[in-house]
C-alpha positions, 0 to 999 in steps of 0.5 A: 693415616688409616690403612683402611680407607673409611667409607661412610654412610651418612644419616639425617633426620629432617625435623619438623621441615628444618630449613637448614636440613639441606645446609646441614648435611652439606656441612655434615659431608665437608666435615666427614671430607675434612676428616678424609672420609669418604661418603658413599651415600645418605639416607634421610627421614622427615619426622616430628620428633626423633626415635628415642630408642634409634633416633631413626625409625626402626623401619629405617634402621633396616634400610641403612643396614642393606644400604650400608652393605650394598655401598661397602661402606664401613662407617654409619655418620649421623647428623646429630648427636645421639645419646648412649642408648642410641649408639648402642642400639644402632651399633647392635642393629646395625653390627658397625661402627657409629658416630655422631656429628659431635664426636666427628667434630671432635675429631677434627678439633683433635687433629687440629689443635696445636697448642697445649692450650687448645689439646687441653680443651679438645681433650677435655670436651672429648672425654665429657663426651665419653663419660655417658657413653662407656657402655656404647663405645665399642672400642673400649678404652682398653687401647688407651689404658692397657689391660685389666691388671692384677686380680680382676681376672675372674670377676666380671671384667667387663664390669670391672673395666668400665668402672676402671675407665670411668674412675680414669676418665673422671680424673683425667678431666679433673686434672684438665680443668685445673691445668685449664684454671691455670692457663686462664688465670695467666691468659687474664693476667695478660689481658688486664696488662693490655687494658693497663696499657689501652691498647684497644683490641680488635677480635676477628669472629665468625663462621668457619673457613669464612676467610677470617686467618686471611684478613689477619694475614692480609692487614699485617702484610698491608702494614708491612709486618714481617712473615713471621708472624702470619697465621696459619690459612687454608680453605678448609674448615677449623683452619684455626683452633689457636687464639693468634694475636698479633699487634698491628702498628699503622703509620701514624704511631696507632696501634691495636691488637687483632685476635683471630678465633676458633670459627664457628660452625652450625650444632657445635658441641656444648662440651666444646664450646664449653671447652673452648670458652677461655679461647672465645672469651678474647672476644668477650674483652674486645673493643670491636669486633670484625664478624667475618661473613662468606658472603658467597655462601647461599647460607651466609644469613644463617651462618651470621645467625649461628655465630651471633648465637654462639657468642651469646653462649660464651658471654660475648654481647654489647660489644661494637661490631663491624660486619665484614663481607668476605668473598664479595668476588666470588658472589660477585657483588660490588666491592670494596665497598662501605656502607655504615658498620657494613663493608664488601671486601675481597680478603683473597685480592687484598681489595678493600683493606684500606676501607676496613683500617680506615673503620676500625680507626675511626670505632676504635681511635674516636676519643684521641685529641689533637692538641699542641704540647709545649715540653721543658727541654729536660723532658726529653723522655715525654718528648721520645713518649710522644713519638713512639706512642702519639701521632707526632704532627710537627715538631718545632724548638722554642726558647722554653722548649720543644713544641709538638702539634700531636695527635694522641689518646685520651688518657695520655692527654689527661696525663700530660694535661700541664704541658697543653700548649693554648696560643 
């Protein structure tokens, strides 16, 4: 990584006695960690309203200069996100280098993402974030798109640069979104092949590092899916910028689809969110969704808060869902344990899973109909349907055919309606 090891100072405005300030600079400091940086110290200021032209106050501004310097640190992180002029006059004022917690989770969404899909969105949201900001980001584009070429040499370069950075910056986001188009039109395509194929969709949502790749990665174990197809997990946060989705086939033939989305996380960027809308749409088109909860998190009631609304802001809403208490052993409450729509599970020990299929099943398999069929022996092929697809009960060979007791979906009841079999 860095030869240099960087060292931030971190700043934050307590507005109008926020009651998250506490959380969010905790947050703030897990995302600096996240990015190997290392915190040497904040400062903090109560205001009413932030300084337009510093965001702190300019007495302020002194103070994290002579901290700054005292701490050897060679980084200034602030705990919002600041605009152009801000940057540029706290760069001047301060003479080093400033970012804000945008560009830091941008950052982060950089170094994670995987996929071509998710670097095309993390690309895009940082390249909207840059656009206003040219004048102000120190570190000119130049690294990126080599010198000024040709006869541009004599004529105010600097100029002339950032309007070379800005025509290329302009273009590039303009090819990502089409790039970006297309990929959501074949991410929609699929999506209407499994409405086609009702085969209901269950979306894993919430907060960061909330323990949500663990539940995925437990429940395909626990229906004895191979290795393969586990996802990534690891206790630290945006684990997981990839949609996964992964077909889970109980014993009883059932089956569904689980989705695990990009976690959430307090002040994330518009332009992400944005970006990552396609992505978070897979929650939108779901039949359930599984909103995961660190429980052992003082802030859990916050953070619920903060994932309900960014699922408003992509579209998600009126969608039945299940809350689902992570954790419950560290914040040592009773678990497994159900109550309504709500239940307590330890994703880590594998405790309460059996609980969490037996609600999913019971949200998501309501309209399936028991029934028995009586099958003309030279239908074979629905007889072989019914066993992939049905929860077969028993199977018994009369003189007109075969005879099967079976539990099986709406749809397929209403497709095979003329062999219902009434005694």
């Amino acid at each position: 990584m860095d030869e240099l090891k960087e060292k931030a100072v971190v700043v934050a405005v307590n507005l109008k006695h926020d009651e998250h300030f506490e959380y969010g600079l905790e947050e703030l400091h897990n995302l600096a960690e996240a990015l190997n940086v290392e915190v040497v110290g904040e400062v903090t200021q109560n205001l009413n309203r932030v300084t337009s032209s510093h965001y702190v106050g300019t007495g302020k501004v002194e103070e994290i200069k002579s901290f700054y310097e005292e701490a050897g640190a060679n980084l200034v992180i602030f705990n919002d996100e600041l605009s152009p002029s801000q940057i540029r006059n706290l760069e001047r004022d301060l003479d080093c280098k400033v970012i804000d917690r945008t560009m830091l989770i941008l950052d982060i969404f950089a170094r994670r993402a995987k996929s071509n899909e998710a670097q095309m969105q993390v690309e895009l949201a940082q390249l909207q974030y840059m656009l206003p900001r040219l004048v102000g980001l120190r570190a000119s584009l130049g690294r990126q798109g080599g010198g000024t070429g040709g006869g541009f040499k004599n004529r105010g370069a600097g100029e002339t640069k950032l309007e070379l950075d800005r025509r290329k910056i302009e273009d590039q986001i303009a090819k990502l979104k089409r790039e970006l188009e297309h990929v959501k039109d074949q991410r929609e395509t699929q999506r209407k092949q499994r409405k086609k194929n009702a085969i209901p969709v269950v979306s894993l949502v919430g907060y960061t590092n909330a323990g949500k790749s663990t539940i995925m990665n437990q429940l395909l174990n626990k229906v004895g899916q191979e290795e393969s197809k586990q996802v990534f997990e690891k206790d630290m946060l945006f684990a997981t910028l990839e949609t996964s989705v992964r077909q889970i086939k109980l014993s009883d033939q059932k089956e569904f689809l689980l989705t695990d989305t990009v976690g959430f996380v307090s002040k994330l960027p518009h332009h992400l969110v944005k970006a990552f809308r396609s992505t978070l749409e897979e929650a939108r088109d779901a039949n359930l969704l599984l909103h995961v909860v660190d429980v052992s998190n003082d802030e859990h009631r916050y953070m619920i808060d903060v994932t309900n609304e960014t699922l408003l802001a992509v579209g998600v809403k009126d969608v039945p869902t299940i809350f689902v208490y992570n954790k419950s052993d560290l914040a040592e409450m009773k678990y497994p344990y159900v109550s309504g729509d709500n239940i307590w599970i330890s994703a880590k020990e594998g405790a309460g899973l059996d609980e969490l299929l037996e609600i999913i099943k019971n949200h998501i398999f309501s309209d399936f109909v028991s029934c028995s069929m009586l099958v003309p022996f030279d239908r074979g092929d629905i007889v072989s349907y019914l066993n992939e697809h049905a929860s077969v009960k028993s199977t018994s060979y009369e003189e007109e055919g075969t005879l099967v007791k079976v539990e099986l979906k709406k749809a397929d009841y209403d497709r095979f309606q003329k062999f219902i079999f009434d005694k």
